[in-house]
C-alpha positions as CSV (number, residue, x, y, z in Angstrom):
1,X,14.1,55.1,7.0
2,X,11.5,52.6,7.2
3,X,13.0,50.2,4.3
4,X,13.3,49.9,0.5
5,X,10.4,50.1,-1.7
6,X,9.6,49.7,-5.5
7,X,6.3,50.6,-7.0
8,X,5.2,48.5,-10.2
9,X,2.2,50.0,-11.9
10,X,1.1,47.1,-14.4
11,X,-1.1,48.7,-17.6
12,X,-1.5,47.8,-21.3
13,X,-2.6,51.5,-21.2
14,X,0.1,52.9,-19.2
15,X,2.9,51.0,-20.8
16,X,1.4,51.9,-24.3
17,X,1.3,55.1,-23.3
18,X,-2.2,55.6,-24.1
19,X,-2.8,56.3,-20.2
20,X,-1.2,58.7,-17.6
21,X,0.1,56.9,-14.5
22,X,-1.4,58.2,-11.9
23,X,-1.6,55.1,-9.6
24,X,1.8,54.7,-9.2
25,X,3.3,58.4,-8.2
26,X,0.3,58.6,-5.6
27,X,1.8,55.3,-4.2
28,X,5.4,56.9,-4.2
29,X,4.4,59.9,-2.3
30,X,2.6,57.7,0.4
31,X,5.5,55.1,0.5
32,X,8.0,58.4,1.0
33,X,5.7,60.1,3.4
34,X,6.2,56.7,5.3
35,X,10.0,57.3,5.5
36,X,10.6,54.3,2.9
37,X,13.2,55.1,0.0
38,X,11.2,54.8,-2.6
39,X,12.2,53.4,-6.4
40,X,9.5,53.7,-9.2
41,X,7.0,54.0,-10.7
42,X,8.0,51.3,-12.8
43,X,5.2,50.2,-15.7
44,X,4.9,46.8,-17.1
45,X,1.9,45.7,-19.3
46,X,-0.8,43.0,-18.1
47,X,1.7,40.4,-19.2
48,X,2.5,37.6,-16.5
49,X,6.2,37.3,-17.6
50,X,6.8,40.7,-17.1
51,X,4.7,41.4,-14.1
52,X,6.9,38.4,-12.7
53,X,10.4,39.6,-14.4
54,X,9.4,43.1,-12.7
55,X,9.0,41.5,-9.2
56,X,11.9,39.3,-9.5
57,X,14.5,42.3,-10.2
58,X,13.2,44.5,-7.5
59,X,13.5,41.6,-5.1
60,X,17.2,40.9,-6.2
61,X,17.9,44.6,-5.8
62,X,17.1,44.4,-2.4
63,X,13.8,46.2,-2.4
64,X,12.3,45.0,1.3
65,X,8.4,46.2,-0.1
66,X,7.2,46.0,-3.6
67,X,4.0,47.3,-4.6
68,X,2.3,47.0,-8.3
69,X,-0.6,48.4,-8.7
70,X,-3.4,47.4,-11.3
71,X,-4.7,43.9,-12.7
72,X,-6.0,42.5,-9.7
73,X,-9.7,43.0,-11.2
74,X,-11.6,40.0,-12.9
75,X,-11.0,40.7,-16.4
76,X,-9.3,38.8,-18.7
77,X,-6.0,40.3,-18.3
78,X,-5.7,41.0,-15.3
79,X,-3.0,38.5,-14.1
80,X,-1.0,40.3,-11.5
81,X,-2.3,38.0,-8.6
82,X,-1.7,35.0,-10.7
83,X,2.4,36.2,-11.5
84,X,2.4,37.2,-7.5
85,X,1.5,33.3,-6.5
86,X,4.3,32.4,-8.6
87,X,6.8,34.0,-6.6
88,X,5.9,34.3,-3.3
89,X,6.9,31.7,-0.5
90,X,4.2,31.8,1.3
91,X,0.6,34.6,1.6
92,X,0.1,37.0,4.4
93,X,-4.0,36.7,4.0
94,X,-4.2,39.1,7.0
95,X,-3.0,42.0,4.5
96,X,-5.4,41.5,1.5
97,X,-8.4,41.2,3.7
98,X,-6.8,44.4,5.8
99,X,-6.9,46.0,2.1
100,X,-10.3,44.8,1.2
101,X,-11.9,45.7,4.1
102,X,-10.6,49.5,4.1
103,X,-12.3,49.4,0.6
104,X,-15.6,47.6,1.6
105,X,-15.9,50.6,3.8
106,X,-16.1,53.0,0.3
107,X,-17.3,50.4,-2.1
108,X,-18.6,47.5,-2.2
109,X,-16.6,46.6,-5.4
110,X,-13.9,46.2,-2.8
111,X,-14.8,42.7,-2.8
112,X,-14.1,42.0,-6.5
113,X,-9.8,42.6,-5.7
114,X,-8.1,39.6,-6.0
115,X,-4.7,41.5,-4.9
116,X,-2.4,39.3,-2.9
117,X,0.3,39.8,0.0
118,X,2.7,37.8,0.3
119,X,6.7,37.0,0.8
120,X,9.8,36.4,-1.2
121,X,12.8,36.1,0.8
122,X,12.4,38.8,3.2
123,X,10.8,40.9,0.5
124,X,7.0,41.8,1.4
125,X,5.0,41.3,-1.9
126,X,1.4,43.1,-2.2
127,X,-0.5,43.8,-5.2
128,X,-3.1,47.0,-4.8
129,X,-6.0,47.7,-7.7
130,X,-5.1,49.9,-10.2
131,X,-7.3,52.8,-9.7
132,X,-5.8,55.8,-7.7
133,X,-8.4,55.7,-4.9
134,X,-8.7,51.8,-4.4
135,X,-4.7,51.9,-4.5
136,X,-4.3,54.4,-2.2
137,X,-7.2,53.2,0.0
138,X,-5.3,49.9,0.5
139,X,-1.7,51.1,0.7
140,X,-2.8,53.2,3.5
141,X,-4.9,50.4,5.3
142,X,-1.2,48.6,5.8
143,X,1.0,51.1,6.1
144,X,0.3,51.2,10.1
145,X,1.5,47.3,10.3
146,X,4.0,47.4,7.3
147,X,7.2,48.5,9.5
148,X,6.7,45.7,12.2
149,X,6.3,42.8,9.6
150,X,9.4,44.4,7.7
151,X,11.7,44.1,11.0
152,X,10.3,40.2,11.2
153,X,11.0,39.6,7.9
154,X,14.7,40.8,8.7
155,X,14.6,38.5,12.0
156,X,13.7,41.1,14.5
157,X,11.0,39.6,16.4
158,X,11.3,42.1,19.7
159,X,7.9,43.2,20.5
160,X,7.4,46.2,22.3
């Protein structure tokens, strides 16, 4: 097993349930196909509080990745990177521009993601857009690196 995750998919539409979720069981399947134990989809609206509440619980549970997925765009509720900062100790910039780049290579409205990464403890924290494809594009940009730093955030720092 690679680790713990939880997937957060944050949407006024999803949580209203105006919207199907489609986001957040794509990023299950990928997370399980990884060998992670996956928890999730949860879905909180585009409210900081509970984007943060969300984070915060899956962090105490023990989760050792949490994903959300949605409101990283530019509109005016989009506010998961802004709850994210909040929490996180410090950024891992080396991820988000991983993630944008993969999507630059599709889009160049790759560019307009403000998604962070970035650690709570020795929880890895990274927020993905909320489309399916952009998502999925940028979970599977770090999945390659996302067992190594997992094992340093636990205090493994063997390299092979």
């Amino acid at each position: 097993m690679a680790g713990r995750a939880h997937v957060i998919t944050v949407s006024d539409g999803v949580s209203a349930g105006t919207r199907e979720d489609v986001s957040g069981p794509a990023l299950h399947t990928i997370l399980r196909n990884a060998d992670f134990e996956v928890l999730g989809p949860e879905v909180v609206p585009d409210k900081q509080e509970r984007i943060c509440d969300a984070i915060v619980a899956a962090v105490v549970a023990g989760a050792d990745l949490v994903v959300t997925t949605g409101g990283t765009g530019l509109g005016p509720r989009d506010v998961t990177p802004q709850a994210t900062s909040m929490l996180i100790d410090y950024e891992v910039p080396g991820l988000g521009e991983l993630m944008r780049r993969a999507g630059l290579e599709k889009t160049p409205m790759a560019v307009l993601s403000r998604g962070l990464a970035g650690v709570r403890g020795q929880t890895l924290i990274l927020n993905v857009p909320g489309s399916m494809k952009g998502a999925t594009e940028s979970l599977e940009a770090v999945i390659p690196v996302l067992g190594h730093a997992l094992q340093l955030l636990h205090g493994n720092t063997k390299h092979d």
